[in-house]
C-alpha positions as CSV (number, residue, x, y, z in Angstrom):
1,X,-122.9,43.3,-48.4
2,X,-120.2,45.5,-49.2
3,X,-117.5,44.5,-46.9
4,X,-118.4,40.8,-48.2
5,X,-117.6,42.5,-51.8
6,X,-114.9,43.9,-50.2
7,X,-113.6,40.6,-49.2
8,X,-114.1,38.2,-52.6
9,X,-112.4,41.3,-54.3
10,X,-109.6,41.2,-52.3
11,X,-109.1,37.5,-52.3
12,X,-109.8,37.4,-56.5
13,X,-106.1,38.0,-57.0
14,X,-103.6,34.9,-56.7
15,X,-101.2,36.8,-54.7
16,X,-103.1,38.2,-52.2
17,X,-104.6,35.0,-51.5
18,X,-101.0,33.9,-50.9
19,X,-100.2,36.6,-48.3
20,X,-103.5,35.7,-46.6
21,X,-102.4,32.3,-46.8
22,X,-99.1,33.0,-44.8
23,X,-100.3,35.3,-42.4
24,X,-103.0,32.4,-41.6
25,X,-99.3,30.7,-40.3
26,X,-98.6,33.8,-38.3
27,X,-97.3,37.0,-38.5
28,X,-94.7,38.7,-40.8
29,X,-92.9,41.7,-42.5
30,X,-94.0,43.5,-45.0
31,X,-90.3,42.4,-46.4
32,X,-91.1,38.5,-45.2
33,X,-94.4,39.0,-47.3
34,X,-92.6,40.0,-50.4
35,X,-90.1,37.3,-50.5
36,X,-91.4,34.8,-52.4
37,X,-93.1,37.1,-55.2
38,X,-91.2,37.9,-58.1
39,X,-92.9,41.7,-57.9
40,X,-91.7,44.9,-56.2
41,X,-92.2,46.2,-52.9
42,X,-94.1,49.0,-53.8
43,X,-96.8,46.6,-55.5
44,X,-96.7,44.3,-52.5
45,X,-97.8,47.1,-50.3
46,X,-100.5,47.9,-53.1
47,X,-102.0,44.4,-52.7
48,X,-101.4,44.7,-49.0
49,X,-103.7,48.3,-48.7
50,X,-106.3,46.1,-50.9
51,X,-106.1,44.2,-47.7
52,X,-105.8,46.1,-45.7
53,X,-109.3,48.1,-46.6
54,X,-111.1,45.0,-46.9
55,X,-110.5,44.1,-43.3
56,X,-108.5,41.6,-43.7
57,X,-104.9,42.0,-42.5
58,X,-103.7,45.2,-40.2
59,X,-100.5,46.2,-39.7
60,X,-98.3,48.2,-37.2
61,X,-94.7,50.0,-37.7
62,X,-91.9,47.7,-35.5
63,X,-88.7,49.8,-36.0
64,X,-88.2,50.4,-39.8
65,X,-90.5,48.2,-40.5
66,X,-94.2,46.9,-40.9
67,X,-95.6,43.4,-39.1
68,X,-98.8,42.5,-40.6
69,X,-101.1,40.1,-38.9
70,X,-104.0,38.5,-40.4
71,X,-107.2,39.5,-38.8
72,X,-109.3,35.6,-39.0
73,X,-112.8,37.6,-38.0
74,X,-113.0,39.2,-41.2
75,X,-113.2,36.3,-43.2
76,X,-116.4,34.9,-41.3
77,X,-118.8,37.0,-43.6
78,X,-117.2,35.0,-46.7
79,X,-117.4,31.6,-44.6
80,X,-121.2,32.4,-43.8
81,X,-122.2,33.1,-47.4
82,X,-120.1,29.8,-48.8
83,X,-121.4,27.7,-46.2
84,X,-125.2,29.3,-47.2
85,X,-124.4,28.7,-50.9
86,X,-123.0,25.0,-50.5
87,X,-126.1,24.1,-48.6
88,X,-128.9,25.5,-51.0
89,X,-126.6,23.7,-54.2
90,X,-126.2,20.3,-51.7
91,X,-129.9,20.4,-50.9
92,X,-130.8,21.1,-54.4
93,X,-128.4,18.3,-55.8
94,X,-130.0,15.7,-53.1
95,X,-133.4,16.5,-54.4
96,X,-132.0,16.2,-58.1
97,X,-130.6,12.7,-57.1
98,X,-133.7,11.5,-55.6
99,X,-135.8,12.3,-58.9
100,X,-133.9,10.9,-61.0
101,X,-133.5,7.7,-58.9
102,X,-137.6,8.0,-58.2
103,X,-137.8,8.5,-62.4
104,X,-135.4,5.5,-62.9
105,X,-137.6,3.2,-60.7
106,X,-140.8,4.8,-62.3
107,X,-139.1,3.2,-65.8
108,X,-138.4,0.0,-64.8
109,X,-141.8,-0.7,-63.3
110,X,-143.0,0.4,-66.6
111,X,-140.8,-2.2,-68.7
112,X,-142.2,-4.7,-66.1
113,X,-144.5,-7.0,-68.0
């Protein structure tokens, strides 16, 4: 359970969510990461360690600088658990549906002279 804490902390924070969302595109610089964030470097690499330790992303030195690449795998715990939540809150919204529709019928019968 705690690398699926791990995960939802990670991915709590609008910018690292971002990053995930380009790596899902492919690979890039640290540098290529921080482009289109308005933040320093230094607090890119923060949110990329947060990353990083969650299992998410890895990254390797190419010259002078980092290529991270998203690792997919680590996001199937999270997939598992939404997947397990959406079908306990579909099956209980099915049932919901039914009684009320079962309760509507059960009213009209009853205003039936």
């Amino acid at each position: 359970m705690k690398s699926l804490d791990q995960t939802f902390a990670a991915l709590a924070d609008p910018t690292r969510r971002a990053i995930v969302a380009r790596l899902a595109k492919g690979d890039a610089t640290v540098g290529e990461l921080a482009e289109p964030f308005r933040i320093s470097l230094p607090a890119i690499s923060r949110h990329l360690k947060v990353l990083e330790d969650a299992s998410l992303i890895s990254n390797q030195r190419e010259g002078k600088s980092r290529r991270c690449h998203l690792k997919p795998e680590a996001l199937t715990g999270a997939a598992v658990w939404i997947n397990s939540q959406r079908s306990f809150w579909n099956g209980s919204f099915d049932r919901l549906d039914a009684r009320l529709k079962q309760k509507a019928k059960e009213k009209v019968a009853k205003e039936k002279p």
